[in-house]
C-alpha atoms as an extended CHARMM CRD file, in Angstrom:
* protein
*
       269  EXT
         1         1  UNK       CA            -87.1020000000      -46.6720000000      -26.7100000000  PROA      1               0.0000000000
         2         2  UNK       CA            -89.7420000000      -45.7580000000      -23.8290000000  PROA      2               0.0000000000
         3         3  UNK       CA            -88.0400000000      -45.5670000000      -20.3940000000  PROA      3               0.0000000000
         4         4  UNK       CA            -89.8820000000      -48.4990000000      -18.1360000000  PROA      4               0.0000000000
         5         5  UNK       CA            -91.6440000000      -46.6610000000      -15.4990000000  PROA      5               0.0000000000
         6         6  UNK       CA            -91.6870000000      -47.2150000000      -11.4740000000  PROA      6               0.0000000000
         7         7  UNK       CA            -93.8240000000      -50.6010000000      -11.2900000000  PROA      7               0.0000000000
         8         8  UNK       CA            -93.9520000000      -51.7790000000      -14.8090000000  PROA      8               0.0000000000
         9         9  UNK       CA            -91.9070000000      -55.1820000000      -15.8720000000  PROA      9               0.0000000000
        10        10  UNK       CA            -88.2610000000      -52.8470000000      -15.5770000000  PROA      10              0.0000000000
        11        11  UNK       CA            -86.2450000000      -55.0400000000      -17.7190000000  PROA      11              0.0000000000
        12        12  UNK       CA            -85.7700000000      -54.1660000000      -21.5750000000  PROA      12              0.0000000000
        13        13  UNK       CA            -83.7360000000      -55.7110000000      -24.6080000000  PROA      13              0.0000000000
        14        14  UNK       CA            -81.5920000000      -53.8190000000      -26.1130000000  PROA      14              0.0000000000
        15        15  UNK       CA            -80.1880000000      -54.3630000000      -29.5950000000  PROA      15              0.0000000000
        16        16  UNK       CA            -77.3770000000      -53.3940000000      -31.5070000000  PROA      16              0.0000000000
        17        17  UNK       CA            -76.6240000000      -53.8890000000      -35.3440000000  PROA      17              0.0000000000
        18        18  UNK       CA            -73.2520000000      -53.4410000000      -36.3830000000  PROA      18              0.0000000000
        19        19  UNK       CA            -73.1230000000      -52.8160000000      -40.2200000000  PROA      19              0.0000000000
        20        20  UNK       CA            -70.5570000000      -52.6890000000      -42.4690000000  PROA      20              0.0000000000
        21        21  UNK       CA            -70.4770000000      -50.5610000000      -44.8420000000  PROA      21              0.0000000000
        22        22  UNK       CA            -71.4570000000      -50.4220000000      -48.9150000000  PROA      22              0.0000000000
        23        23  UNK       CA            -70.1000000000      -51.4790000000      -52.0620000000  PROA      23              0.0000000000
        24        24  UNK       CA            -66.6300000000      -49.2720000000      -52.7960000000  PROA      24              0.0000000000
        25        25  UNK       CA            -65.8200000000      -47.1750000000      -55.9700000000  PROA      25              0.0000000000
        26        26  UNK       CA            -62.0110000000      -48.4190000000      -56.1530000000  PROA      26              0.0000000000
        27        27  UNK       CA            -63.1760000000      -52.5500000000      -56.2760000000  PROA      27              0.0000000000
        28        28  UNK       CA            -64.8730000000      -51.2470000000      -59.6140000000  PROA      28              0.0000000000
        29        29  UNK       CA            -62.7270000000      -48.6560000000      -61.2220000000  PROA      29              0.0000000000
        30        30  UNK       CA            -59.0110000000      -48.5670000000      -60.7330000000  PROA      30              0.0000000000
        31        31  UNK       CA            -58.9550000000      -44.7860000000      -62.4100000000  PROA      31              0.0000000000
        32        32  UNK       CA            -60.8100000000      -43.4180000000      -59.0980000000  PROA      32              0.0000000000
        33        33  UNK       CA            -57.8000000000      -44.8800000000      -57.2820000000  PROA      33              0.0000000000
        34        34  UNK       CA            -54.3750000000      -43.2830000000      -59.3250000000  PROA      34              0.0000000000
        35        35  UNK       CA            -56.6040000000      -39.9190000000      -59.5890000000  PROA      35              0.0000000000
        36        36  UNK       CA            -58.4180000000      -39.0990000000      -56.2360000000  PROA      36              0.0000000000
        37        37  UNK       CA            -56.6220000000      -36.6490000000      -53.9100000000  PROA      37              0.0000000000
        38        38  UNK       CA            -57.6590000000      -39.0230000000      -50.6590000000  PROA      38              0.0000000000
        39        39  UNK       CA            -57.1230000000      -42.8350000000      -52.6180000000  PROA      39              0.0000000000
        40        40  UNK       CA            -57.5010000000      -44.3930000000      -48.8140000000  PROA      40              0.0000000000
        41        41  UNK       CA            -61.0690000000      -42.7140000000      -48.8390000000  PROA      41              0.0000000000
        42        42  UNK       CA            -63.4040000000      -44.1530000000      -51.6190000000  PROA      42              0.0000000000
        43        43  UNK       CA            -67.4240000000      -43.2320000000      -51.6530000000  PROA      43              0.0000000000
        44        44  UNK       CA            -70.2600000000      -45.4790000000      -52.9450000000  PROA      44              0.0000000000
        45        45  UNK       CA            -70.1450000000      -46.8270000000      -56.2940000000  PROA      45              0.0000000000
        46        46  UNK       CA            -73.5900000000      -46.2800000000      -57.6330000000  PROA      46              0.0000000000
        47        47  UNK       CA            -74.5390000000      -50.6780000000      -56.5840000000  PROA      47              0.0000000000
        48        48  UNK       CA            -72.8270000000      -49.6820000000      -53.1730000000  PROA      48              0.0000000000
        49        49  UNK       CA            -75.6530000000      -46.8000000000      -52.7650000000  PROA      49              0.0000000000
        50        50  UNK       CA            -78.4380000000      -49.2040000000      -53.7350000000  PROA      50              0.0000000000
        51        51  UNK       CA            -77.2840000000      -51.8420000000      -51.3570000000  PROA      51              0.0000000000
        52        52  UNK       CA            -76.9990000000      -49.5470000000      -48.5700000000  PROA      52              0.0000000000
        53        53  UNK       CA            -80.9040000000      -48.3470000000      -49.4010000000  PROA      53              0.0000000000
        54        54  UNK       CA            -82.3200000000      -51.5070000000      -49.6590000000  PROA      54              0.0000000000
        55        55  UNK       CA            -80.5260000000      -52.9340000000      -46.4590000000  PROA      55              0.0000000000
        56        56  UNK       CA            -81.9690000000      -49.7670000000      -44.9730000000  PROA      56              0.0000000000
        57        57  UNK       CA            -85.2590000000      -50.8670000000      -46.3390000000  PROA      57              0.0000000000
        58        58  UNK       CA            -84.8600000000      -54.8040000000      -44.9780000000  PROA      58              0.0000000000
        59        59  UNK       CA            -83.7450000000      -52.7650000000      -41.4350000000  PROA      59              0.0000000000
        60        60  UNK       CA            -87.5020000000      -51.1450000000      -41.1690000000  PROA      60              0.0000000000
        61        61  UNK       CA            -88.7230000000      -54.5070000000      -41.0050000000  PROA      61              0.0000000000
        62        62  UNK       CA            -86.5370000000      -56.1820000000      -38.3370000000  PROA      62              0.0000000000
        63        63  UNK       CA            -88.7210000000      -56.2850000000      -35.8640000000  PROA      63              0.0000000000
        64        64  UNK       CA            -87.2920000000      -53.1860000000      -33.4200000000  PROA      64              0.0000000000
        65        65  UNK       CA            -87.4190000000      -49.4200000000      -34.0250000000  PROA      65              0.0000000000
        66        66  UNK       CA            -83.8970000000      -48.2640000000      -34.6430000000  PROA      66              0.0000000000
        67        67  UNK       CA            -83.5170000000      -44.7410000000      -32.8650000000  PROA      67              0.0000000000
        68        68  UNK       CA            -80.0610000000      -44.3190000000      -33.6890000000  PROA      68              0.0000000000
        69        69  UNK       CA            -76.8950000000      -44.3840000000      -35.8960000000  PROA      69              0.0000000000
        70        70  UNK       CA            -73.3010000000      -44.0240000000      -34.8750000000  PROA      70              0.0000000000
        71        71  UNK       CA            -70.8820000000      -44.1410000000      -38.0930000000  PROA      71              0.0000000000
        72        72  UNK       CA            -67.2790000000      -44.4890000000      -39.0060000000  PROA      72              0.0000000000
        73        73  UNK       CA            -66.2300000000      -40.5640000000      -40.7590000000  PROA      73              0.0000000000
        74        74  UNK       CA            -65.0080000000      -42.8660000000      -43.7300000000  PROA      74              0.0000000000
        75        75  UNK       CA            -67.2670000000      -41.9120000000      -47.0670000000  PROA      75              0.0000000000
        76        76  UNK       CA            -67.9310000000      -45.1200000000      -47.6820000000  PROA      76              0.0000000000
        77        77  UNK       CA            -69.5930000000      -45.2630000000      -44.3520000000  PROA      77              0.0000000000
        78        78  UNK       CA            -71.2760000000      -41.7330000000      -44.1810000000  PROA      78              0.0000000000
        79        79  UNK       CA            -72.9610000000      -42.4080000000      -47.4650000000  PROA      79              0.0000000000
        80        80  UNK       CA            -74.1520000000      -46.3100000000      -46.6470000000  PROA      80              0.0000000000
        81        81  UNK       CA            -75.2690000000      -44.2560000000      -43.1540000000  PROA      81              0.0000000000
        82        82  UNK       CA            -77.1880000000      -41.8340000000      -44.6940000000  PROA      82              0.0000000000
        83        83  UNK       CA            -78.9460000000      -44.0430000000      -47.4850000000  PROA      83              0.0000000000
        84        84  UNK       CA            -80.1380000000      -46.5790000000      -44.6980000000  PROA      84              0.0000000000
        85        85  UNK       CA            -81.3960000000      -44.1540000000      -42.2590000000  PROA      85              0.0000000000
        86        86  UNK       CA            -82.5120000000      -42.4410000000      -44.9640000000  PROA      86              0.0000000000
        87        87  UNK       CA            -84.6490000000      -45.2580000000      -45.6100000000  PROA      87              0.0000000000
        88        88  UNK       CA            -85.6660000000      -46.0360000000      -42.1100000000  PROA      88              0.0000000000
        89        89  UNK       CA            -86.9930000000      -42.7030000000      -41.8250000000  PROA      89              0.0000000000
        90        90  UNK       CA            -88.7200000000      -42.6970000000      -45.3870000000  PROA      90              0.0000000000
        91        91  UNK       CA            -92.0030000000      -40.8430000000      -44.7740000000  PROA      91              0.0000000000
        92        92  UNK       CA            -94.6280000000      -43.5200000000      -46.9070000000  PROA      92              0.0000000000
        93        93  UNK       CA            -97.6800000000      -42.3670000000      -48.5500000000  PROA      93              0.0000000000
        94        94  UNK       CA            -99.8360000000      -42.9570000000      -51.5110000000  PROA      94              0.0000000000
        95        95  UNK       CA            -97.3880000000      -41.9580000000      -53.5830000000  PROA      95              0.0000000000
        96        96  UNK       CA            -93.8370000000      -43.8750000000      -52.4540000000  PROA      96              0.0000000000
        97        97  UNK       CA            -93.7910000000      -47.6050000000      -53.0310000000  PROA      97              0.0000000000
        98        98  UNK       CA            -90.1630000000      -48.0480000000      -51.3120000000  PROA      98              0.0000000000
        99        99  UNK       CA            -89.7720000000      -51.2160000000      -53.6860000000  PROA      99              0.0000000000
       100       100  UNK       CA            -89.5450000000      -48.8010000000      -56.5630000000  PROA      100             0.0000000000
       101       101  UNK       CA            -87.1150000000      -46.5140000000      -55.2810000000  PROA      101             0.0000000000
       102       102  UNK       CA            -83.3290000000      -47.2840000000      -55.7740000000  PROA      102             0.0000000000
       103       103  UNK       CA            -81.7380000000      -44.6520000000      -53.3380000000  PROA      103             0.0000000000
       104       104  UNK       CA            -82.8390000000      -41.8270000000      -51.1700000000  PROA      104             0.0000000000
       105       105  UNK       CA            -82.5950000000      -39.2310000000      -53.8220000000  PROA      105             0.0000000000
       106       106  UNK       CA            -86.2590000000      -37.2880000000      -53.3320000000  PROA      106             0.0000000000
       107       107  UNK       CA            -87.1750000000      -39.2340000000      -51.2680000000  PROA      107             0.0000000000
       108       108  UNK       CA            -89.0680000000      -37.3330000000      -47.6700000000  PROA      108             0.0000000000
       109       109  UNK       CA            -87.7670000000      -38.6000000000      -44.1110000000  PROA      109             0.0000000000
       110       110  UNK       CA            -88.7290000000      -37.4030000000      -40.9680000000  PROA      110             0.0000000000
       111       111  UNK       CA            -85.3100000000      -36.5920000000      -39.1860000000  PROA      111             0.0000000000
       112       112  UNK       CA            -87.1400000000      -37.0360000000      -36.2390000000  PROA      112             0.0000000000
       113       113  UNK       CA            -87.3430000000      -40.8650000000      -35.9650000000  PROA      113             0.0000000000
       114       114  UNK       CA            -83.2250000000      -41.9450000000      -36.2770000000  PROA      114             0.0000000000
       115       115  UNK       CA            -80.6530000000      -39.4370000000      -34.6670000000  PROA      115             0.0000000000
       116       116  UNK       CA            -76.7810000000      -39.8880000000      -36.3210000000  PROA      116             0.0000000000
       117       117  UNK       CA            -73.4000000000      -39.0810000000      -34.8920000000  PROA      117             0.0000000000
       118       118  UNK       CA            -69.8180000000      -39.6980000000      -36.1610000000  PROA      118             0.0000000000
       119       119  UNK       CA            -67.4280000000      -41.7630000000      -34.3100000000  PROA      119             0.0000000000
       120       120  UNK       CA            -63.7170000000      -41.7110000000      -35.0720000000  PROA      120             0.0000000000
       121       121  UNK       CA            -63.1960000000      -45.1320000000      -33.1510000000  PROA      121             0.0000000000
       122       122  UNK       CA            -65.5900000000      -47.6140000000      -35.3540000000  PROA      122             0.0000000000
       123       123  UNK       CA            -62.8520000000      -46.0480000000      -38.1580000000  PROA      123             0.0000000000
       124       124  UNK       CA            -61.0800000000      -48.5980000000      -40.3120000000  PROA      124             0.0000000000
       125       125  UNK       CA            -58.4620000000      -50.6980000000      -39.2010000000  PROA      125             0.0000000000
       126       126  UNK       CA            -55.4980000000      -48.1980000000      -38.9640000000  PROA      126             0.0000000000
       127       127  UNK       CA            -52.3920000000      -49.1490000000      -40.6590000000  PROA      127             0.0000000000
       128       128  UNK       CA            -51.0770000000      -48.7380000000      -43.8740000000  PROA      128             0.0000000000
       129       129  UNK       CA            -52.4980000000      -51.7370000000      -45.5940000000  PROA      129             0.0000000000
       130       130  UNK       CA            -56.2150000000      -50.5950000000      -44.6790000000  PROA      130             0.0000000000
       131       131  UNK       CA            -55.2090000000      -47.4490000000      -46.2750000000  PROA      131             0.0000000000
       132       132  UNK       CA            -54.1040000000      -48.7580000000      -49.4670000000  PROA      132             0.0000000000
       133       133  UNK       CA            -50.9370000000      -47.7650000000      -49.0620000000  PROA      133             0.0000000000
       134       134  UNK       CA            -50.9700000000      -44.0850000000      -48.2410000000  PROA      134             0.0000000000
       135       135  UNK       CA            -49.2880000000      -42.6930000000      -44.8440000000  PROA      135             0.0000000000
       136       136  UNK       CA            -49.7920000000      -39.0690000000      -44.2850000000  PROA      136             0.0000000000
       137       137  UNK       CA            -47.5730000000      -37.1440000000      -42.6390000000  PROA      137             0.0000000000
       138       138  UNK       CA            -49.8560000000      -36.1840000000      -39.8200000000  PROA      138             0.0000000000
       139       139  UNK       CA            -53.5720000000      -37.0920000000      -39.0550000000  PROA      139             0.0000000000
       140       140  UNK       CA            -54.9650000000      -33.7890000000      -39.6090000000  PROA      140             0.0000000000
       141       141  UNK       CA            -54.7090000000      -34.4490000000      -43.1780000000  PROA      141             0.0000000000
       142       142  UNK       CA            -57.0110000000      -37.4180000000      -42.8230000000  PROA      142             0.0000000000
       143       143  UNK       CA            -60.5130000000      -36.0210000000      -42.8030000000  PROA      143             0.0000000000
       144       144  UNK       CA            -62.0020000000      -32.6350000000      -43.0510000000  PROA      144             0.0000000000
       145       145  UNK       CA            -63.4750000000      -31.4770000000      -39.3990000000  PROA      145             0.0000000000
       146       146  UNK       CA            -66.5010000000      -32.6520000000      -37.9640000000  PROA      146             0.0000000000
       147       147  UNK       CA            -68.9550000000      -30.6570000000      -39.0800000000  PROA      147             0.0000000000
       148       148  UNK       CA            -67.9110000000      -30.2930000000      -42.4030000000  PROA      148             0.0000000000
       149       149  UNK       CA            -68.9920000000      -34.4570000000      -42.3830000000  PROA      149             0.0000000000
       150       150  UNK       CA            -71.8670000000      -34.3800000000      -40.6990000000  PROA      150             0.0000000000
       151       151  UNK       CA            -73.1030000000      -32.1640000000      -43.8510000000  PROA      151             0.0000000000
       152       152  UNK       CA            -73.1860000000      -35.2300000000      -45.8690000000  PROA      152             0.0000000000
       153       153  UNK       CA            -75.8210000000      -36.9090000000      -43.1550000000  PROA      153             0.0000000000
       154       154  UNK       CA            -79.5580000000      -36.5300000000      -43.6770000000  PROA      154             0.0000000000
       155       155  UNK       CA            -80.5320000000      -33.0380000000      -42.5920000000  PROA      155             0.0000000000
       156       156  UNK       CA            -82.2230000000      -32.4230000000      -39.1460000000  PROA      156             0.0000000000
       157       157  UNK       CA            -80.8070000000      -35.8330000000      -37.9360000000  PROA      157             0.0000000000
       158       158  UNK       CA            -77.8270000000      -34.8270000000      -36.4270000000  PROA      158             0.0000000000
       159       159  UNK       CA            -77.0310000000      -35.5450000000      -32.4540000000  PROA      159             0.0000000000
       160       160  UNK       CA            -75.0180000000      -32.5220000000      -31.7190000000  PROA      160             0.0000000000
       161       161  UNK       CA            -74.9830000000      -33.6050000000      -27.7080000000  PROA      161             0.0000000000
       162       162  UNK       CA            -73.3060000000      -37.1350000000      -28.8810000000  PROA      162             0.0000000000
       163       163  UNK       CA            -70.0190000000      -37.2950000000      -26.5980000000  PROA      163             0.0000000000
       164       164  UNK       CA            -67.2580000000      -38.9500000000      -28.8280000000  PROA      164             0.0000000000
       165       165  UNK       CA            -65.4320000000      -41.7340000000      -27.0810000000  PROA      165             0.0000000000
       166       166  UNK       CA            -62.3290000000      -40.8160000000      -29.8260000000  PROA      166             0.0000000000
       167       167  UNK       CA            -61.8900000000      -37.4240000000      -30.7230000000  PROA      167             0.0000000000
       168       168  UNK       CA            -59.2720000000      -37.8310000000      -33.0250000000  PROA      168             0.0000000000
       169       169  UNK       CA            -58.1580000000      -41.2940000000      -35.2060000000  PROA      169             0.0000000000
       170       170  UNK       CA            -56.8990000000      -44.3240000000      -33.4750000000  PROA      170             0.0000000000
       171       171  UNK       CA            -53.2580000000      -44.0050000000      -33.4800000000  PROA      171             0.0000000000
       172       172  UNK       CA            -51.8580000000      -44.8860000000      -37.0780000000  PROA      172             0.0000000000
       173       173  UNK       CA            -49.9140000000      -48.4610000000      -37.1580000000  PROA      173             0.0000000000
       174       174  UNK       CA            -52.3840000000      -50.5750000000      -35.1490000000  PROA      174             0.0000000000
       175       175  UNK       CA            -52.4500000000      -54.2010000000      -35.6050000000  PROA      175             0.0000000000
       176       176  UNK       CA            -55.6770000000      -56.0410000000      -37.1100000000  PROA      176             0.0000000000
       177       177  UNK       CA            -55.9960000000      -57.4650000000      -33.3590000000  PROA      177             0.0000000000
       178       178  UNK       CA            -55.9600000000      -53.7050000000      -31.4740000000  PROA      178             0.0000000000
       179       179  UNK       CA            -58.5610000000      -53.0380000000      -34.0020000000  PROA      179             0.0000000000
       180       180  UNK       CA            -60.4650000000      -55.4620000000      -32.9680000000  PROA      180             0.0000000000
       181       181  UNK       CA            -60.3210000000      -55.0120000000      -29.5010000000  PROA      181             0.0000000000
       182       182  UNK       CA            -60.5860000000      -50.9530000000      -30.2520000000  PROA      182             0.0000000000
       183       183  UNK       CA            -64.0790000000      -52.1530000000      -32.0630000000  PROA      183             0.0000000000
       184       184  UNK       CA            -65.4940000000      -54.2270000000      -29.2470000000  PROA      184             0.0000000000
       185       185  UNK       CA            -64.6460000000      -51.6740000000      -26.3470000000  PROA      185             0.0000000000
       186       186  UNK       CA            -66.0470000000      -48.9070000000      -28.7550000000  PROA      186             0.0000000000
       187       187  UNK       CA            -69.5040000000      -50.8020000000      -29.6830000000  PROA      187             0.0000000000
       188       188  UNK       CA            -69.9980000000      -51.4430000000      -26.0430000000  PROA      188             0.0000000000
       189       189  UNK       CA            -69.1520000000      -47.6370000000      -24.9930000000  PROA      189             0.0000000000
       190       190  UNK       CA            -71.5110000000      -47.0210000000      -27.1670000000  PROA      190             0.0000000000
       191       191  UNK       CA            -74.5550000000      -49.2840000000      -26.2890000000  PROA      191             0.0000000000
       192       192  UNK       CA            -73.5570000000      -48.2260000000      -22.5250000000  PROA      192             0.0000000000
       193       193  UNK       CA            -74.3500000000      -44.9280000000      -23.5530000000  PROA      193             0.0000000000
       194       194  UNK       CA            -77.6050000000      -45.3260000000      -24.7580000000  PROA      194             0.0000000000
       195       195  UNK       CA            -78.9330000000      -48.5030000000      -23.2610000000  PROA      195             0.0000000000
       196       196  UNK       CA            -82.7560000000      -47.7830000000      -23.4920000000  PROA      196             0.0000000000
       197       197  UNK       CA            -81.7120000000      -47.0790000000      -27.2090000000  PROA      197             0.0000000000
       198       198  UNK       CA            -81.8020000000      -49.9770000000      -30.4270000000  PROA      198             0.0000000000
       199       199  UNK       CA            -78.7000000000      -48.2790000000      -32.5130000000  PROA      199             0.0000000000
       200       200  UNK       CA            -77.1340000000      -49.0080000000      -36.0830000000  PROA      200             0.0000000000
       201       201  UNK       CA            -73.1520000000      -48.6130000000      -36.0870000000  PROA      201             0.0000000000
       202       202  UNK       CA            -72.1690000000      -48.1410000000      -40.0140000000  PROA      202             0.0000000000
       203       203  UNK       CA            -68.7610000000      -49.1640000000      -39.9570000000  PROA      203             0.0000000000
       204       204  UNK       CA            -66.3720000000      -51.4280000000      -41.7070000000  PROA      204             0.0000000000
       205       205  UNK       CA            -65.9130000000      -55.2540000000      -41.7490000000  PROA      205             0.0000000000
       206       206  UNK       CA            -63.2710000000      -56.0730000000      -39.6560000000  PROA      206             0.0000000000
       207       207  UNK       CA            -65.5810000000      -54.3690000000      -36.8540000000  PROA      207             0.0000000000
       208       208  UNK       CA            -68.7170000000      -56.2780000000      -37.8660000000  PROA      208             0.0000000000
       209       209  UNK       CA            -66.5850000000      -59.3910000000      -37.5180000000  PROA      209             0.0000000000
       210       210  UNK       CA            -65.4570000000      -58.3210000000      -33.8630000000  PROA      210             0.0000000000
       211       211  UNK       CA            -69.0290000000      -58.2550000000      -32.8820000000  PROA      211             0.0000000000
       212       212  UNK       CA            -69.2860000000      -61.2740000000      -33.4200000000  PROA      212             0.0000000000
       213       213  UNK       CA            -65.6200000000      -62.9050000000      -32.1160000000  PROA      213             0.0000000000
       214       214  UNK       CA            -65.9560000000      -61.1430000000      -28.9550000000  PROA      214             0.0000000000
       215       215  UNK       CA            -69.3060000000      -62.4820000000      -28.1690000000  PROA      215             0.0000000000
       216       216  UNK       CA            -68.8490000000      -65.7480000000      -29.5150000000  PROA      216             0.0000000000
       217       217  UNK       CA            -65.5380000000      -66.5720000000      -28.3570000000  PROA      217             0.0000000000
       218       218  UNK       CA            -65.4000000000      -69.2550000000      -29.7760000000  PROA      218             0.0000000000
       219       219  UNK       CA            -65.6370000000      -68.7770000000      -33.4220000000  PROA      219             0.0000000000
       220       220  UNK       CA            -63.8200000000      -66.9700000000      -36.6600000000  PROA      220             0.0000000000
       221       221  UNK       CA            -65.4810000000      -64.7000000000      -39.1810000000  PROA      221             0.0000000000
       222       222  UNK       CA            -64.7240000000      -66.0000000000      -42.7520000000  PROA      222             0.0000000000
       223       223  UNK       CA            -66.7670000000      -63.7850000000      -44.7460000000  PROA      223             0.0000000000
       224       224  UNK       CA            -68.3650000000      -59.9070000000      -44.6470000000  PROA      224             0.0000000000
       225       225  UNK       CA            -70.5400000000      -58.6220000000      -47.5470000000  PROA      225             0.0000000000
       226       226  UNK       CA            -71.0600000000      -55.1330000000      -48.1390000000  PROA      226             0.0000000000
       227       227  UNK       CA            -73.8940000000      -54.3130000000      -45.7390000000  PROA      227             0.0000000000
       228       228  UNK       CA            -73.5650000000      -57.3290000000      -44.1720000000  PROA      228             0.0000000000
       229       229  UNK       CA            -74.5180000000      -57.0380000000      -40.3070000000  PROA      229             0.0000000000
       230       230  UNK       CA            -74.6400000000      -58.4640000000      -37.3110000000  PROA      230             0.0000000000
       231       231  UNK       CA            -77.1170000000      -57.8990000000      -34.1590000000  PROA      231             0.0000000000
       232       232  UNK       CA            -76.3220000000      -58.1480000000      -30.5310000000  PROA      232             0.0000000000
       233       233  UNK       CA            -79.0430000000      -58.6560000000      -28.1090000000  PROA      233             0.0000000000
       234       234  UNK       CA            -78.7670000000      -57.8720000000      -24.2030000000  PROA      234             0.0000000000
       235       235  UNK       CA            -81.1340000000      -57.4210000000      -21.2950000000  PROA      235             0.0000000000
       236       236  UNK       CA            -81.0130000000      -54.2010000000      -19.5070000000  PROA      236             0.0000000000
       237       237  UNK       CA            -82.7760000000      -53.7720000000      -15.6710000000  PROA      237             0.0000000000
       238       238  UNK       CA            -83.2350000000      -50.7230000000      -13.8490000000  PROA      238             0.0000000000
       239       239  UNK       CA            -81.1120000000      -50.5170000000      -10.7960000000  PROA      239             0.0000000000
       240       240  UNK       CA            -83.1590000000      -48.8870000000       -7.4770000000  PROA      240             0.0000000000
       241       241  UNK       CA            -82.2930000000      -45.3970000000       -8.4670000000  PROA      241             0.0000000000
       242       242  UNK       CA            -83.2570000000      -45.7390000000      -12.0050000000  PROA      242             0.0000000000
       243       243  UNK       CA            -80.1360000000      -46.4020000000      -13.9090000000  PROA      243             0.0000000000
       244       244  UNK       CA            -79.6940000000      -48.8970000000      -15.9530000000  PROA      244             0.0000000000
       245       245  UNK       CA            -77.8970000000      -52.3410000000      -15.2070000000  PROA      245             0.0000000000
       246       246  UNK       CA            -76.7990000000      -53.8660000000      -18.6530000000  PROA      246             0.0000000000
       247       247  UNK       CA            -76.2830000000      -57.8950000000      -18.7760000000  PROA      247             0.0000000000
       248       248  UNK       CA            -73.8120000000      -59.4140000000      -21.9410000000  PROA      248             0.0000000000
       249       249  UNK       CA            -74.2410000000      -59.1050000000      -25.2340000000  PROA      249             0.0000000000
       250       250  UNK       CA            -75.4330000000      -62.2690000000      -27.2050000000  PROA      250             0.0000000000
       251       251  UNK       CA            -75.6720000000      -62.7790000000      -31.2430000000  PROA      251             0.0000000000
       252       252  UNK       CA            -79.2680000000      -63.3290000000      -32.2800000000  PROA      252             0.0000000000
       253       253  UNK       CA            -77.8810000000      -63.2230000000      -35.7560000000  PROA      253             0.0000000000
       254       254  UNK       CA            -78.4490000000      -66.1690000000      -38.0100000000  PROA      254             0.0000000000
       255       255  UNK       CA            -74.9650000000      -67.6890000000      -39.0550000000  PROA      255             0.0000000000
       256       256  UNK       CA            -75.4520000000      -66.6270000000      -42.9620000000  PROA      256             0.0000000000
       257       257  UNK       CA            -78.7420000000      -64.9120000000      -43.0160000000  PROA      257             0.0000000000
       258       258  UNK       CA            -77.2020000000      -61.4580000000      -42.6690000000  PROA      258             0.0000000000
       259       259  UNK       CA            -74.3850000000      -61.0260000000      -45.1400000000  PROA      259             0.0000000000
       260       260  UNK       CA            -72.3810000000      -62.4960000000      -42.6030000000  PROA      260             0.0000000000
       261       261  UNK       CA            -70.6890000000      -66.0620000000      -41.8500000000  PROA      261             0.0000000000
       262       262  UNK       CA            -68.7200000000      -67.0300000000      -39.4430000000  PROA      262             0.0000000000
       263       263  UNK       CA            -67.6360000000      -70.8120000000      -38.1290000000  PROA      263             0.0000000000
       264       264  UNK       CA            -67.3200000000      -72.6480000000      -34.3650000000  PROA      264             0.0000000000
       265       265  UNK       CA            -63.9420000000      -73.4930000000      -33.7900000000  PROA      265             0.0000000000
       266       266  UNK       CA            -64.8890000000      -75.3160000000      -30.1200000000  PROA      266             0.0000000000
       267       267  UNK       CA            -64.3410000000      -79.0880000000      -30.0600000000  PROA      267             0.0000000000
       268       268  UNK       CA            -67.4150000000      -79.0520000000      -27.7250000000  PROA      268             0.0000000000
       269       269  UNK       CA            -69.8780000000      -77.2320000000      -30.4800000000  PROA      269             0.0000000000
């Protein structure tokens, strides 16, 4: 997103869409669980790739450019990351009808148009139960380093000046409410970061749910599809030196629309 020069209208929306992530091996094939050496980590099954293209697909149509993506190191999330950027950067010509295609795989982007970063604080909820089960004995086993993930993103689209707000995982135990209050201070680091930027966050659907709850306090997420999403909408002015002076965050989301549903618990609704 253009920077509003010295004498033009100097207030901008931002927007945010906060994404969970695709369709998971181990809800289709208990095998994958009792046999992978990381059971808490599941990729894409193959519907879980194809939902994460064609909600990349719906995404170039929003109405916005998306210029970046911020995702959760979880596979599931890398790979839904990388298939919808993937699409948003699709490079269309005579020869690609994006209706036709069913995942990324040939497919030419230009790297230039989306930048990605991992973020170990849009993670998954951190306890046990998220983890289905498994406790390591220290978080180094959790996830290979950095740039060993990043490999698995689209090539040339890495942000290698992106300053993690978490450079390690949440601390393991953490309740389903300090996950949701990790979420909404991380999603707002983040758009505070970049606020002349429209970003995708790939994570997981407790967080997409937080985006939501924390905006709307008044109201309770009952239901998260895969690829379900949310967007957040905010105006941003330019202070007299040129930084920028964010206002709050409101849901422009339809209740439904999006994968998404959530209900009004106010009296007063």
């Amino acid at each position: 997103m253009a920077i509003p020069a010295p004498g033009d209208n100097n207030d901008w929306l931002q927007r945010v869409v906060v994404m969970r992530h695709g369709d998971r091996i181990d809800q289709f094939n208990d095998l994958w669980t009792r046999r992978a050496e990381r059971p808490w980590d599941p990729p894409l099954a193959t519907d879980g790739l194809q939902r994460a293209w064609s909600t990349g697909r719906k995404l170039r149509r929003i109405g916005f450019p998306i210029t970046r993506a911020v995702v959760s190191p979880f596979t599931r999330c890398l790979q839904t990351a990388s298939e919808a950027v993937s699409a948003l950067c699709a490079v269309v010509n005579d020869e690609l009808d994006l209706l036709t295609v069913e995942t990324s795989k040939g497919v030419r982007i230009n790297p230039c148009k989306v930048k990605m970063s991992i973020e170990y604080g849009l993670c998954e909820v951190f306890n046990e139960l998220a983890m289905s089960g498994y406790r390591p004995k220290s978080t180094e086993s959790w996830f290979p380093n950095i740039s060993d993930l990043q490999d698995s993103l689209p090539k040339g689209t890495i942000d290698h000046d992106y300053d993690r707000l978490l450079d390690e995982m949440p601390q393991f135990g953490e309740t389903v409410e300090e996950a949701r209050i990790r979420y909404n201070n991380i999603i707002q680091a983040i758009a505070n970061m970049h606020p002349r930027e429209n970003i995708l966050l790939v994570t997981h659907g407790e967080a997409v749910g937080a985006s939501v709850t924390f905006v709307e306090r008044d109201s309770e997420v009952f239901e998260v599809d895969y690829c379900g999403y949310t967007v957040l909408e905010r105006q941003v002015s330019m202070g007299p030196t040129g930084e920028a002076v964010p206002g709050e965050f409101k849901v422009v989301s339809k209740n439904g629309t999006d994968g998404v549903q959530w209900a009004v618990l106010s009296e007063n609704a």
